[in-house]
VEXVEX-572394 format. One record per residue: chain; residue number from 1; x, y, z of N, C-alpha, C, O in turn. Coordinates in pm, 1 decimal, decimal comma. Layout:
% VEXVEX-572394
<mol:A; seq:NUM; neast:X; nnorth:Y; nup:Z; caeast:X; canorth:Y; caup:Z; ceast:X; cnorth:Y; cup:Z; oeast:X; onorth:Y; oup:Z>
...
% end
This chain:
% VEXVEX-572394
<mol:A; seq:1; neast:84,0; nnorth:-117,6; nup:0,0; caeast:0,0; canorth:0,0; caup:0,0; ceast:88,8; cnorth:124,4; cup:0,0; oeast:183,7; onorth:138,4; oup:77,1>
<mol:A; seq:2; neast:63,6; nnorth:184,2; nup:-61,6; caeast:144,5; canorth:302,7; caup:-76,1; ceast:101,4; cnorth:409,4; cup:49,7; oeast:-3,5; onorth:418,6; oup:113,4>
<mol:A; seq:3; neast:221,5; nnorth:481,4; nup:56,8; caeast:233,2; canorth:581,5; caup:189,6; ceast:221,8; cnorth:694,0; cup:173,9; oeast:331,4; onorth:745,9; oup:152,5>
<mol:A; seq:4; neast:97,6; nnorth:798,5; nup:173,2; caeast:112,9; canorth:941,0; caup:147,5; ceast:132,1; cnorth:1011,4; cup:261,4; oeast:91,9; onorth:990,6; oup:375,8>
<mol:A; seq:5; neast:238,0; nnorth:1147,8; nup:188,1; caeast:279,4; canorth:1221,1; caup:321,6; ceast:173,0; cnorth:1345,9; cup:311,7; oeast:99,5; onorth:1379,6; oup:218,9>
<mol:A; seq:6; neast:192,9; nnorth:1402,2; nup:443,6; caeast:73,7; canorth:1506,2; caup:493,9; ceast:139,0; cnorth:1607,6; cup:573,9; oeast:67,4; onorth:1680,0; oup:643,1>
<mol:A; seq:7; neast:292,3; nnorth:1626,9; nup:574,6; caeast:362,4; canorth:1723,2; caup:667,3; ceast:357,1; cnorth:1887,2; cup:624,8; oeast:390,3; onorth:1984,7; oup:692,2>
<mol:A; seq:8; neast:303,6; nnorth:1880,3; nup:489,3; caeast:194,5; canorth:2030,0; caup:495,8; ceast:88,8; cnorth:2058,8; cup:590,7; oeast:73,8; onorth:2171,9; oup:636,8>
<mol:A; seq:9; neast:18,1; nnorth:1964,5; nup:620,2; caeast:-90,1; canorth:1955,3; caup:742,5; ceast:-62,9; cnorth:2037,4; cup:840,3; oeast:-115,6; onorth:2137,6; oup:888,7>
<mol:A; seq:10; neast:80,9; nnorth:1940,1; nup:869,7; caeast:187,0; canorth:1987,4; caup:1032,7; ceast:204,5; cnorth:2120,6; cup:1014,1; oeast:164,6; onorth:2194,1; oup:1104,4>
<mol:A; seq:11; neast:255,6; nnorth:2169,7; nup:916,5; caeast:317,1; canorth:2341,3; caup:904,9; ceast:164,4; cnorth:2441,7; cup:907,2; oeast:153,6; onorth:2550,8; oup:963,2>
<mol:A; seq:12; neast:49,7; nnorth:2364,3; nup:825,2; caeast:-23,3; canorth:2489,0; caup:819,4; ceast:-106,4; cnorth:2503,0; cup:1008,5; oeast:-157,5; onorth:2606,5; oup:1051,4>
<mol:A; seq:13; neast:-98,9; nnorth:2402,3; nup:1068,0; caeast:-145,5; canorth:2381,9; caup:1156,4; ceast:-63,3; cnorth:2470,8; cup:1244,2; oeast:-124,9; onorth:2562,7; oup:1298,0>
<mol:A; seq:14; neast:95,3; nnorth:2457,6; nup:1274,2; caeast:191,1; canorth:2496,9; caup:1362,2; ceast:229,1; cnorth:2689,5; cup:1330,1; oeast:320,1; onorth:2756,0; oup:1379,6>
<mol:A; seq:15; neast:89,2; nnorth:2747,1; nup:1202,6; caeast:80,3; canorth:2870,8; caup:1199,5; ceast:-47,1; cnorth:2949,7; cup:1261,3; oeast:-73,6; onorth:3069,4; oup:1250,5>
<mol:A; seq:16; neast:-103,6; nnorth:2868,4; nup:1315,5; caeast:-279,7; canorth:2914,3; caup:1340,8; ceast:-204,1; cnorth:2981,1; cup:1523,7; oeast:-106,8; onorth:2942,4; oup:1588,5>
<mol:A; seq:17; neast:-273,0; nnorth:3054,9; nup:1541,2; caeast:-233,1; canorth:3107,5; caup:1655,6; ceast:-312,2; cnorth:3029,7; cup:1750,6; oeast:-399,4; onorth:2951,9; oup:1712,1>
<mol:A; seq:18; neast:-274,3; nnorth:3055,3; nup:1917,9; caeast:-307,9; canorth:3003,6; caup:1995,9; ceast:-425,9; cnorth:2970,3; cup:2030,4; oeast:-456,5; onorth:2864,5; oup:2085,4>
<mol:A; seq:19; neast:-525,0; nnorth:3091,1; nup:1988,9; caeast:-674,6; canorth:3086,2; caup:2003,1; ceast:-779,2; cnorth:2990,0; cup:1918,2; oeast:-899,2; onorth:2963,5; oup:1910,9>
<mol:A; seq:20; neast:-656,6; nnorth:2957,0; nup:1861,2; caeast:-750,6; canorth:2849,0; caup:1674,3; ceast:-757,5; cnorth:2703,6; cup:1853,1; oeast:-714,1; onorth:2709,7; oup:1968,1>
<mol:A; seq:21; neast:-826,6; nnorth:2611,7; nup:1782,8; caeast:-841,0; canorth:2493,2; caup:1846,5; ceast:-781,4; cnorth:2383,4; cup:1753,3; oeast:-824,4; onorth:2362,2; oup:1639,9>
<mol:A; seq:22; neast:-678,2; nnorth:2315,4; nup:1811,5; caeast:-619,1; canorth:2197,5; caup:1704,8; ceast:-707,6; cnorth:2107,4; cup:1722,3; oeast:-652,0; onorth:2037,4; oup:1806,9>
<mol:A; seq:23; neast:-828,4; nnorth:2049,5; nup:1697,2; caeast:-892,0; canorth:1938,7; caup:1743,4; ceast:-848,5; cnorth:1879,9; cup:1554,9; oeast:-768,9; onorth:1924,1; oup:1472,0>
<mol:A; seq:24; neast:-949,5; nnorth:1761,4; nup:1552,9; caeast:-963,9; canorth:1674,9; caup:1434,9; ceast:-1064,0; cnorth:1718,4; cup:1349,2; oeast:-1098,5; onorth:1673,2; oup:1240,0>
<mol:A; seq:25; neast:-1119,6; nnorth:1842,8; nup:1434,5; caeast:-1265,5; canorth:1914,5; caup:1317,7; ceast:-1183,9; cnorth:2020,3; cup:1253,2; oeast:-1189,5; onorth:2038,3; oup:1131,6>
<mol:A; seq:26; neast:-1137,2; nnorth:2064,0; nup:1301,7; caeast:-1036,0; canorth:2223,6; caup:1253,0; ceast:-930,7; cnorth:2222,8; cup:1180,0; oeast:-891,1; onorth:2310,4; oup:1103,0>
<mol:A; seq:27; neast:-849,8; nnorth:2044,5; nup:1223,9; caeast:-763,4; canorth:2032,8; caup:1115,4; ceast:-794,4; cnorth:1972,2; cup:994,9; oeast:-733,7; onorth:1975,4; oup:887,8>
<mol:A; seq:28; neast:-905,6; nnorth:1911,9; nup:1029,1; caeast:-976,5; canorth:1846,4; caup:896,1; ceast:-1002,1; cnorth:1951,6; cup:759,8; oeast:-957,1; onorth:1929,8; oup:647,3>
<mol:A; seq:29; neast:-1067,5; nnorth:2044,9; nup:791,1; caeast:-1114,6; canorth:2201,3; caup:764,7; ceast:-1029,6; cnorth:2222,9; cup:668,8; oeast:-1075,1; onorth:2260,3; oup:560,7>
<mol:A; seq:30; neast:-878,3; nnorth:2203,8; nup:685,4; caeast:-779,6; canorth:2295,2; caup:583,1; ceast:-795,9; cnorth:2191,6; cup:454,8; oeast:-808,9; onorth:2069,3; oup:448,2>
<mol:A; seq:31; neast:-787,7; nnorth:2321,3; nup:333,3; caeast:-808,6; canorth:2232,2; caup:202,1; ceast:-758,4; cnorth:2126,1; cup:174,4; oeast:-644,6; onorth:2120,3; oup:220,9>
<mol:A; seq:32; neast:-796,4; nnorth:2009,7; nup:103,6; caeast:-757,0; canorth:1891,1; caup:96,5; ceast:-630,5; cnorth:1898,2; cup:13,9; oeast:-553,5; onorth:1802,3; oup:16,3>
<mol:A; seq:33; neast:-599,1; nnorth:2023,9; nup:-72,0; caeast:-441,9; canorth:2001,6; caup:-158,0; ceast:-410,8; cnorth:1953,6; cup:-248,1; oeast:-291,6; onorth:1942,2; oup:-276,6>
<mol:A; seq:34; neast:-503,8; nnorth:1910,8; nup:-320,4; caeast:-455,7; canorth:1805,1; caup:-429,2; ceast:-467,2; cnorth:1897,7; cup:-500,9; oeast:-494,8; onorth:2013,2; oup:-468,5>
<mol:A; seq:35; neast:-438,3; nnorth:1837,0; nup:-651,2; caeast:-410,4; canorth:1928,5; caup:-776,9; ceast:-450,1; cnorth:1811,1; cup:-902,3; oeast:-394,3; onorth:1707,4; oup:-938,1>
<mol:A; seq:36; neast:-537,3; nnorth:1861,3; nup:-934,6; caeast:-628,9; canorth:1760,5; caup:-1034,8; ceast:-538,5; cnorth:1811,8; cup:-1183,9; oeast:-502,7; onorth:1929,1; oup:-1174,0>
<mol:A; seq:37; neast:-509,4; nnorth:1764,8; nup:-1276,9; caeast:-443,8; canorth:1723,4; caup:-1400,5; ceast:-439,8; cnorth:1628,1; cup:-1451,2; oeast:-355,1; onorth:1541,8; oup:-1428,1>
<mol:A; seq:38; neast:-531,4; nnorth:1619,5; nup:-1533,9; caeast:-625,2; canorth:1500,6; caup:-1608,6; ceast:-469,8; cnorth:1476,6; cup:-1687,0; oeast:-394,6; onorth:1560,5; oup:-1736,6>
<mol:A; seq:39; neast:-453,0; nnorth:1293,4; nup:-1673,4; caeast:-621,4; canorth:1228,2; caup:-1588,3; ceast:-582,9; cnorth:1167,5; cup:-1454,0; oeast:-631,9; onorth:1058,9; oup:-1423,0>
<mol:A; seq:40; neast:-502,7; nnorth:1226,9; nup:-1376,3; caeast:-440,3; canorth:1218,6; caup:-1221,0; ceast:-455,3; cnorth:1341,1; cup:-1154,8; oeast:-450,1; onorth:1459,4; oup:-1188,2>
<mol:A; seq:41; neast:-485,3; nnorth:1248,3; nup:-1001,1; caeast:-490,8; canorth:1348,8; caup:-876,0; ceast:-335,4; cnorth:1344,5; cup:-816,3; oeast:-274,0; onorth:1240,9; oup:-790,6>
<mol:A; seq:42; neast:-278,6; nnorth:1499,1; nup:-797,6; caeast:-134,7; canorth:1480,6; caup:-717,6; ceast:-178,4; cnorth:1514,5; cup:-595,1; oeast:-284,3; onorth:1566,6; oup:-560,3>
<mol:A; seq:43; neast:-88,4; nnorth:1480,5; nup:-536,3; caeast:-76,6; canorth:1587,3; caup:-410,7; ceast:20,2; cnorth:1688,8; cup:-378,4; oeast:99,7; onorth:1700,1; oup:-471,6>
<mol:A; seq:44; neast:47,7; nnorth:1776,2; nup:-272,2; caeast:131,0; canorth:1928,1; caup:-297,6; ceast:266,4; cnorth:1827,2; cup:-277,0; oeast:353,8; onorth:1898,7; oup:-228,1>
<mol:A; seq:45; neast:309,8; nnorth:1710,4; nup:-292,5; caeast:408,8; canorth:1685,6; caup:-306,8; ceast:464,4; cnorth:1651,0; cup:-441,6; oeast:575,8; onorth:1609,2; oup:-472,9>
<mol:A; seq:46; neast:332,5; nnorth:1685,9; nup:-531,2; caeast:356,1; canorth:1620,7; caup:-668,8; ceast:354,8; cnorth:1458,2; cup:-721,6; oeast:371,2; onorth:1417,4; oup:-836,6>
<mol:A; seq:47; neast:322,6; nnorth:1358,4; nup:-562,9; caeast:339,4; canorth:1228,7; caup:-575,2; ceast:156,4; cnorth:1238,0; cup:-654,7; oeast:78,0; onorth:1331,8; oup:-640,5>
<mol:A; seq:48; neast:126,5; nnorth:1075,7; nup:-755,8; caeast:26,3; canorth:1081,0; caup:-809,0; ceast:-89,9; cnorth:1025,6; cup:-688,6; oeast:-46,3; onorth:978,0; oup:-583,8>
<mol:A; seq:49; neast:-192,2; nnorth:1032,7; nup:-704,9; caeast:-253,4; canorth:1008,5; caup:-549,3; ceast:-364,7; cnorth:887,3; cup:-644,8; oeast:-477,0; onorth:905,2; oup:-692,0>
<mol:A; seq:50; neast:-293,3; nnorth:790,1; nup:-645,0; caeast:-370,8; canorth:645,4; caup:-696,2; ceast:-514,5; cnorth:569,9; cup:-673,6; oeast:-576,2; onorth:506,4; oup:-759,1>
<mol:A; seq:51; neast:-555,3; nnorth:593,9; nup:-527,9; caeast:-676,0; canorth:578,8; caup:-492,6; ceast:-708,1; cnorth:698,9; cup:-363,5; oeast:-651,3; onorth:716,1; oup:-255,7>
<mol:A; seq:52; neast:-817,7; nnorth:766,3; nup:-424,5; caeast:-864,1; canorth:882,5; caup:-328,0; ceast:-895,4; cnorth:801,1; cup:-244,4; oeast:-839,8; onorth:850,6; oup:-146,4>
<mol:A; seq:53; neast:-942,8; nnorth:713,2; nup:-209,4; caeast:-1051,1; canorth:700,5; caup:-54,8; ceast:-921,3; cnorth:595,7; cup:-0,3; oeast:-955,9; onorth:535,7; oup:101,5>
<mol:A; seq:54; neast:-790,2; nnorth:563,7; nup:-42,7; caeast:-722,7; canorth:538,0; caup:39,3; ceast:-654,1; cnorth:642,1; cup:44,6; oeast:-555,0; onorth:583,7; oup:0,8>
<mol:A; seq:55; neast:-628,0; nnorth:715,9; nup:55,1; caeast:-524,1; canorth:901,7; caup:48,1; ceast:-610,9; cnorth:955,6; cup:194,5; oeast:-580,3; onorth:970,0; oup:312,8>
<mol:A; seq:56; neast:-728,3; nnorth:974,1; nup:116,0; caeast:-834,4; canorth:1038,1; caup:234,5; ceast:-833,1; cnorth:941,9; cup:425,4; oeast:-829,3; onorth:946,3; oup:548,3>
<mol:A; seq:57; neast:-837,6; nnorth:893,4; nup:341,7; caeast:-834,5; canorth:769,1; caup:507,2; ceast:-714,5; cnorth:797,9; cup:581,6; oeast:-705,5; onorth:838,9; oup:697,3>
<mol:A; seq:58; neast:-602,0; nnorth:764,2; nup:479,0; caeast:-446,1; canorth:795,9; caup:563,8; ceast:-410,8; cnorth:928,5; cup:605,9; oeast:-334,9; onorth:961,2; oup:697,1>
<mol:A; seq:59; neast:-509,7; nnorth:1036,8; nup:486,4; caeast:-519,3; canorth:1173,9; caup:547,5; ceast:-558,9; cnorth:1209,3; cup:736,1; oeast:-502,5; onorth:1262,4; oup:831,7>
<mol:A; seq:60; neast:-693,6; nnorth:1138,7; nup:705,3; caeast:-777,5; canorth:1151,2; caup:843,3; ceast:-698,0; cnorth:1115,5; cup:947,1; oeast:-680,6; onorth:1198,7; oup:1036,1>
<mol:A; seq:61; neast:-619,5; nnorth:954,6; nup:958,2; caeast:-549,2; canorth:887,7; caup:1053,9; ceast:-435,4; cnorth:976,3; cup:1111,7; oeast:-380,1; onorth:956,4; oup:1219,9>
<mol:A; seq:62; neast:-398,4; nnorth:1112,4; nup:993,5; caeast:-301,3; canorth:1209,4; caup:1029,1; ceast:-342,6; cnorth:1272,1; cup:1157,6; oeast:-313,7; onorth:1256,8; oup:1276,3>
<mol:A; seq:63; neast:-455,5; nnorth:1381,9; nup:1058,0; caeast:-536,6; canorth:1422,8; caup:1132,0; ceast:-535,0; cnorth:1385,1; cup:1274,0; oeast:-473,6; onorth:1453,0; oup:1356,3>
<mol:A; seq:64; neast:-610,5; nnorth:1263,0; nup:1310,2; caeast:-642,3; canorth:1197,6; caup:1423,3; ceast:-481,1; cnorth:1212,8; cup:1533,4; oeast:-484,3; onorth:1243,6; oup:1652,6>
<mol:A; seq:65; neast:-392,7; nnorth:1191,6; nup:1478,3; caeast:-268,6; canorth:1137,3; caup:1534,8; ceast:-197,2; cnorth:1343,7; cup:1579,7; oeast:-114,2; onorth:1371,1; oup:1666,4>
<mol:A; seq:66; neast:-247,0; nnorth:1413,9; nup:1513,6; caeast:-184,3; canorth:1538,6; caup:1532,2; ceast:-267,8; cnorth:1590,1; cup:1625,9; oeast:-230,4; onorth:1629,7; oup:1736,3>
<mol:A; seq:67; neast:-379,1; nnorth:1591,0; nup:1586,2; caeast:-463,0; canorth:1667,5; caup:1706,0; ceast:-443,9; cnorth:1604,2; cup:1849,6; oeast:-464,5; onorth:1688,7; oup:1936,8>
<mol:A; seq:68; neast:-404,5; nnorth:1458,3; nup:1907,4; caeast:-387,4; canorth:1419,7; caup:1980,9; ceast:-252,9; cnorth:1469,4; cup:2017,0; oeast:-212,6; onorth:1510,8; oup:2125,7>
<mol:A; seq:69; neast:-178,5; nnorth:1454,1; nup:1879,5; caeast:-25,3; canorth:1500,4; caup:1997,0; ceast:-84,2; cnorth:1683,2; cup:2024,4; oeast:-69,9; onorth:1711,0; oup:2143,5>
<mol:A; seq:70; neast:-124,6; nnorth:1765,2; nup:1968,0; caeast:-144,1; canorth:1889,5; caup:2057,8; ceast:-236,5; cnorth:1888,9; cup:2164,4; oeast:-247,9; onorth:1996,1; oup:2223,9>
<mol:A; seq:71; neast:-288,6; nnorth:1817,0; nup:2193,7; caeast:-348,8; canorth:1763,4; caup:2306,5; ceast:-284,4; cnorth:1735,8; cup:2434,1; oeast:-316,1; onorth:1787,8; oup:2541,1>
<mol:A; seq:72; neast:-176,8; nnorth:1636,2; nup:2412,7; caeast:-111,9; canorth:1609,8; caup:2480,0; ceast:-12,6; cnorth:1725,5; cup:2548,3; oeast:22,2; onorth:1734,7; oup:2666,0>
<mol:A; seq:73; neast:24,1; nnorth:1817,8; nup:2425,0; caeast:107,6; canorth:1928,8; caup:2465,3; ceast:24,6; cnorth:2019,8; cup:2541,5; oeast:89,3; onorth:2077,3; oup:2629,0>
<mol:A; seq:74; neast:-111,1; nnorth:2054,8; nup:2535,7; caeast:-167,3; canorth:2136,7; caup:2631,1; ceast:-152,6; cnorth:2132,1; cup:2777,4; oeast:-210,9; onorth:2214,4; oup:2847,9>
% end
């Protein structure tokens, strides 16, 4: 299974000021990033993104895994 990265996520997240809420609803929120150019979806890494609803899933599991670590940091 192929491995997509999401460490744009991390940066746009680690610019929201203190008052934003890192939960899994807020980081979900930021645009999904891809870049459609028929007849492939990339992502802002330029890798080709082969099956959306496995991209999206490994997206979310990000998601899930970041908002917990700022959680933890609170």
């Amino acid at each position: 299974m192929k491995q997509y990265r999401f460490d744009y996520i991390r940066e746009s997240v680690e610019e929201w000021g203190d008052n934003v809420p890192k939960t899994v609803e807020f980081i979900e929120m930021l645009p999904l990033g891809l870049l459609a150019f028929y007849p492939s979806l990339n992502d802002p890494y330029g890798e080709v993104v082969d099956n959306f609803d496995e991209w999206y899933r490994q997206r979310h599991e990000y998601c899930v895994k970041l908002a917990e670590e700022y959680k933890r940091k609170a």
